[in-house]
N, C-alpha and C positions, 0 to 999 in steps of 0.2 A: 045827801046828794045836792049838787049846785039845782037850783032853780034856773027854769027856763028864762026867766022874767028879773031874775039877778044880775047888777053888774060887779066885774070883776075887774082891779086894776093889775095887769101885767106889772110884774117884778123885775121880771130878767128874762132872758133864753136858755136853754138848756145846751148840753152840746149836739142833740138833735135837731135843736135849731125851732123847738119848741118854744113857745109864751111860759111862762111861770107864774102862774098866781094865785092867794087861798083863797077859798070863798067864806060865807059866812061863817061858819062850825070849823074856821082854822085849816079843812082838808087840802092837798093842795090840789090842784088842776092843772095839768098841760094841757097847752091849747096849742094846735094845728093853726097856722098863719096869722097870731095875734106876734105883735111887737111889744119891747119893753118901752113901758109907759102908756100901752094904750087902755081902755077900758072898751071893756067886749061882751057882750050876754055871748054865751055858749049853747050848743047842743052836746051832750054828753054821750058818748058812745061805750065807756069803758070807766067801769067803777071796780076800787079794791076799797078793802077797812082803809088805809091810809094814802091814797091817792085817787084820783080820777084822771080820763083823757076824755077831752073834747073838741070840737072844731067852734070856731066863730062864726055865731049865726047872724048878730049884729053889733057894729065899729059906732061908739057915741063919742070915741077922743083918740082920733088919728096919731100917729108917733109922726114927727116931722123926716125920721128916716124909711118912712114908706116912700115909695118908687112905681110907677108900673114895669109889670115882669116882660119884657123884650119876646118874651117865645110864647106865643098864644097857646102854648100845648100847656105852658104852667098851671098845674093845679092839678092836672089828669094823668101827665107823666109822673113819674116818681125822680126822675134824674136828677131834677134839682130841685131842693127846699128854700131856698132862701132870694129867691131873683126879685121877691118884691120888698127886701133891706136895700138901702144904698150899699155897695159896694166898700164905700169905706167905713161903713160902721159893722159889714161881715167882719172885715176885718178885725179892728177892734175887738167888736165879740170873740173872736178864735183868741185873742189876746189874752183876751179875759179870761177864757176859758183854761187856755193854757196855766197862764199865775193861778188862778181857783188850783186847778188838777194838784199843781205843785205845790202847794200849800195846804190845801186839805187832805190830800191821799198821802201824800209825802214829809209835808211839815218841812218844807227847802222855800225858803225865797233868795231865786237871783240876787247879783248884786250891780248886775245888771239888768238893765228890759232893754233887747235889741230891738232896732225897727225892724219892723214886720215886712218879710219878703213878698213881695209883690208884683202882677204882669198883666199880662192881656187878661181881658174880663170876658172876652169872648170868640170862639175859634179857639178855645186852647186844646182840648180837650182832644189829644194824637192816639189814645188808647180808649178802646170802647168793644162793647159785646154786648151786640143788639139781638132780642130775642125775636123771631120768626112761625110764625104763626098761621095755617090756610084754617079761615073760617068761614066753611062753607057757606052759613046761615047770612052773611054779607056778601059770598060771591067772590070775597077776596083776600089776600094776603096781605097781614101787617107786618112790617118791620121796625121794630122801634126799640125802645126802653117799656118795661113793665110798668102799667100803671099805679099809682101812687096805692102801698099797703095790698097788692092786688096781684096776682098770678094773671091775669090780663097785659097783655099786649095795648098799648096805648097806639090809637088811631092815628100816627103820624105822618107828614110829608118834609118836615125840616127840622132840625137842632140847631139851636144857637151855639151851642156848647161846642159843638163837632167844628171841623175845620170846614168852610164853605164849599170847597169841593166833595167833602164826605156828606153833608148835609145834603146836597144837592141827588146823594144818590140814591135815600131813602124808596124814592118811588121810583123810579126805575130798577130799583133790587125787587120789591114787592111785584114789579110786572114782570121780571124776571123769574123770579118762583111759583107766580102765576101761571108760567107758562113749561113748566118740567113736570116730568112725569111722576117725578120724587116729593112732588111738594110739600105732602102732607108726612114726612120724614125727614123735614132741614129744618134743627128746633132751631140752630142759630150762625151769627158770624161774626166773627170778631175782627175788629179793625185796628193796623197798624200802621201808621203813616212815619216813612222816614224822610230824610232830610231829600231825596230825588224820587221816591217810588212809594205809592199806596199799596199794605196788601190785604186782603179781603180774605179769612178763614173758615170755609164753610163745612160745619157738623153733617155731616150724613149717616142715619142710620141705615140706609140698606146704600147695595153698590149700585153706581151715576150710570145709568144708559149711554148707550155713546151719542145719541142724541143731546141727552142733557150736557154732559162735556162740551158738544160743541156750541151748546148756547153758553156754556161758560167761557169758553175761548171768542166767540162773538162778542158778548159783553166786555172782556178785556181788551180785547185791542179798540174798542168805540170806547172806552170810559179811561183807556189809558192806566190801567190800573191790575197789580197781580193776583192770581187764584191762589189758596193754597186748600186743599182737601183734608177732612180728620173725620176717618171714618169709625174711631174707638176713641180708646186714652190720649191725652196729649204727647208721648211720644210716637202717635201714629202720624201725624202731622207733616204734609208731604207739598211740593208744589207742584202746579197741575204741567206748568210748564217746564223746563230748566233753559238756564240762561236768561238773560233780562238785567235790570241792574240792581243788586242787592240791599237790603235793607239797612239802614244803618245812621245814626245821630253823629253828631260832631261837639265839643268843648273846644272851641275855637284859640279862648284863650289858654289851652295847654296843646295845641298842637294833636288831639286825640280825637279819631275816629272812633265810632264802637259800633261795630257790625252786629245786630240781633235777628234774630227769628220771631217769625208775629205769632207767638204764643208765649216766645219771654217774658221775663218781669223788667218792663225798665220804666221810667216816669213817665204817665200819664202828659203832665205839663212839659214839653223841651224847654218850654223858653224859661221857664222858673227853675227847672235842674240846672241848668248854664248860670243862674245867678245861685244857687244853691251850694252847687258844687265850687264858686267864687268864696262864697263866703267860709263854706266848711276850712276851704283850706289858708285863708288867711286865719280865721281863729284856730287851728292847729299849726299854723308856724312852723311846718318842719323843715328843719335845718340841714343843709347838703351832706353834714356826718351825721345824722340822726337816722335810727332805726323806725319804722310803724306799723304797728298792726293794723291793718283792716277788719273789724269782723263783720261776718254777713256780707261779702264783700261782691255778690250778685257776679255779673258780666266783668266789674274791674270799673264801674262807673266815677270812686274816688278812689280807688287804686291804684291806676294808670297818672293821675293826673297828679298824688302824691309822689308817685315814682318821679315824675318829672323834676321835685324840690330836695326829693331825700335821698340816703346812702341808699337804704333799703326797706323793701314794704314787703309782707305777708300776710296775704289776702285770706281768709278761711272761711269757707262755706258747706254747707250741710250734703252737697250733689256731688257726686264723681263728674258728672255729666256737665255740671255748671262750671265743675272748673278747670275740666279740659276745654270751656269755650273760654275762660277768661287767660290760660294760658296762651291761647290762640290770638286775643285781642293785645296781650302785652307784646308777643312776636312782631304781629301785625302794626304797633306804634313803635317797633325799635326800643321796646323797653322788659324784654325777655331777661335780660342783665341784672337787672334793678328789683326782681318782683319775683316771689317764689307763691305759689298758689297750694294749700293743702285741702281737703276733703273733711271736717269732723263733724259732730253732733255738738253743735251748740247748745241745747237746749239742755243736758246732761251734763255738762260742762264741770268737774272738779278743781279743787286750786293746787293738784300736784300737777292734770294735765293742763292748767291755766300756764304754771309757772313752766311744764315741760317745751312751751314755743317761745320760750326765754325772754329778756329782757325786751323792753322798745322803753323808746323816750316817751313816746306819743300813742294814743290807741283811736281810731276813726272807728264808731261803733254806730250800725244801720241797719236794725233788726225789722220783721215783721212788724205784726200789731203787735205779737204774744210777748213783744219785749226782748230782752236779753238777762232775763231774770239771774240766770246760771251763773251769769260772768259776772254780774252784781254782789250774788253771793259768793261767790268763790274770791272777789278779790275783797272783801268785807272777812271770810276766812282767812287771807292771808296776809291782813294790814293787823286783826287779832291773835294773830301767834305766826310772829314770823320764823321761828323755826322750824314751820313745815317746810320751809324750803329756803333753806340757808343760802344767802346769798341773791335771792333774790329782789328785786324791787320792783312796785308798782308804775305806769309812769307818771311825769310829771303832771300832765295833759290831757284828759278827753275831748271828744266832740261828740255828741250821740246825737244823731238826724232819728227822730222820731216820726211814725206815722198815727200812735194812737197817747194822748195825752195821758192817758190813765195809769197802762205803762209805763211809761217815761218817767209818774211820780212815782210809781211803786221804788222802781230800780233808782231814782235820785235819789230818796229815802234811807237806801242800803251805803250808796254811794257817800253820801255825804254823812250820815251820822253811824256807819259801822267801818267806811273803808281807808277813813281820814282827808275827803274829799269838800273842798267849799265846791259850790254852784256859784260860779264866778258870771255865768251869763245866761239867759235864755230869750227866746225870741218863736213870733208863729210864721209859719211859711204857707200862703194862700196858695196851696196848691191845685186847690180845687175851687174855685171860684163859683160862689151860688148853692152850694154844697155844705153843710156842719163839717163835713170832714175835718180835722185839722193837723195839719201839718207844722213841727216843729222843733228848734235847734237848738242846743241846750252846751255847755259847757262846764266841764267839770277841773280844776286845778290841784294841786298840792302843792304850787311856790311857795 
């Protein structure tokens, strides 16, 4: 076990945005808020036979990319790991981390390194689900992010991360649940900010007094902002009011609105999607007679804005439900024409029904965390005996917009050395700023 009284040189980070370093006896140690290059004595909280985690108890060789962290909640919140790195060496790191993933998990090196997508470092953060809490024993109600490793509610009044006017409403949410009859049954709310209108999603386990509704309807017309009630599962999810001006993003430069519901899945960051969604569709190139699949193709978020360049695009997702809205959003931009939306199980995915949604020149693939393992294998089954499906080809082109790096090298792995695929380019997308999360874009060729 590391000693109290040991110093340790930090190696690297992890992709939790951990310190890396061994101690004396080789073990190694993650440490909680050390930087690569510093040396740190530790407190040990968590020991196995071949690892340790511990927190920094004392800094004797500061990293010149230490910073102080902007949000005085840093350290107590769990929101964000990383606000005392400079901001350009997160980056970097997510970089790193990315190449490591794909090279170690996968055994793929790019043959390119894209420059890393990047945006506001603060106020970005449009998507959030702040947990709510009446704790009697302080008299009051917290709204916040849970605290760091901790089923606690963290004591707060502002977020850096949050967009200024959402940050701003922390405490007055908390005097607000203070004061309903319900309080100690609204575990949470989740926030959704679109390009004209904020909406606010409040969990209730028993039914709102009609008192408390109207302190909901008083809060919303002073804070300018919408209600929306979920009294069960997320398709209970209803708005307190109707009428108002509906939620919804823009990609400016394809002409595309995309109207969502504040319990959709759509990016956290807008102003990094808007450059995201730029780049996916320069490096997929599709051509005005070219055909593309979308998979995992959400709301129509690089759907719509492919339809814009191509003959034609089919969008496929796992929801009936998800893609009656995305046929609604292609109506909605005048590109109902262009764009055929189907319902399947990606996850289960064969390479008869791969090849049964027929040929495309190009494929835009933007799966969960879980990857798109299915469609890796199934077109690694059909690049190895193509007589399963005579007649068929794979296409030219990928793009895979990844959220979880590890992923990403499983399936470029399959891609590249079973399905006759080089990895022509990869790059990280900060999408989350101050966060290990890492987000990023990868491209695959057969030219």
């Amino acid at each position: 076990m590391t000693a109290n009284d040991e110093w340790l040189k930090v190696e690297s980070l992890d992709l939790e945005g951990q310190g890396v370093a061994h101690n004396a006896e080789g073990k190694v140690v993650f440490i909680e808020g050390a930087l690569t290059g510093e040396e740190v004595q530790v407190h040990v909280h968590r020991k196995k036979n071949n690892w340790e985690q511990a927190s920094v108890s004392a800094l004797r060789r500061e990293s010149a990319q230490r910073v102080t962290p902007q949000c005085r909640h840093f350290g107590v919140c769990g929101g964000c790991k990383l606000q005392h790195l400079h901001i350009g060496a997160q980056i970097a790191t997510k970089q790193r981390a990315l190449e490591d993933a794909l090279w170690h998990l996968g055994k793929v090196k790019p043959e390119q390194v894209l420059r890393p997508i990047e945006g506001p470092a603060w106020g970005y953060r449009y998507r959030a689900r702040l947990s709510v809490r009446h704790v009697a024993k302080k008299g009051k109600v917290l709204v916040g992010f849970h605290e760091r490793k901790s089923s606690y509610v963290a004591d707060m009044d502002s977020c850096e991360v949050l967009p200024p006017h959402v940050s701003a409403l922390l405490k007055p949410l908390a005097d607000l649940i203070g004061g309903m009859d319900q309080r100690d049954r609204l575990p949470q709310i989740e926030v959704a900010v679109g390009s004209r209108v904020t909406a606010l999603v409040l969990r209730h386990l028993e039914p709102l007094s009609t008192a408390d509704l109207a302190r909901l309807r008083e809060f919303a017309a002073e804070h300018g902002i919408q209600w929306w009630l979920q009294p069960k599962g997320p398709d209970t999810v209803h708005a307190l009011d109707t009428g108002g001006m509906p939620l919804d993003y823009a990609l400016p430069a394809f002409g595309v609105t995309m109207p969502f519901k504040p319990t959709d899945f759509t990016q956290v960051n807008h102003q990094i999607n808007d450059v995201l969604v730029g780049r996916a569709l320069r490096l997929l190139d599709p051509g005005a007679d070219e055909r593309v699949i979308d998979w995992f193709c959400g709301l129509g978020n690089f759907t719509l804005p492919i339809a814009r360049r191509s003959r034609e695009v089919l969008g496929l997702e796992g929801s009936e439900a998800l893609v009656a809205r995305s046929r609604e959003n292609a109506e909605l931009n005048g590109l109902a024409a262009k764009t055929r939306f189907l319902a399947r199980n990606l996850f289960e995915l064969t390479s008869a029904e791969l090849a049964g949604h027929g040929r495309a020149d190009k494929w835009l693939v933007d799966p969960p965390r879980e990857g798109a393992f299915a469609l890796a294998k199934a077109a690694a089954d059909l690049h190895a005996d193509p007589s399963l499906t005579p007649g068929y080809a794979l296409p030219r082109r990928i793009v895979y917009v990844s959220c979880n790096p590890a992923t990403l090298a499983r399936d470029a792995g399959l891609l590249v050395h079973q399905a006759g695929y080089r990895c022509t380019a990869a790059g990280a997308v900060n999408m989350f700023p101050h966060t290990a999360h890492v987000e990023s874009i990868a491209v695959f060729g057969r030219e």
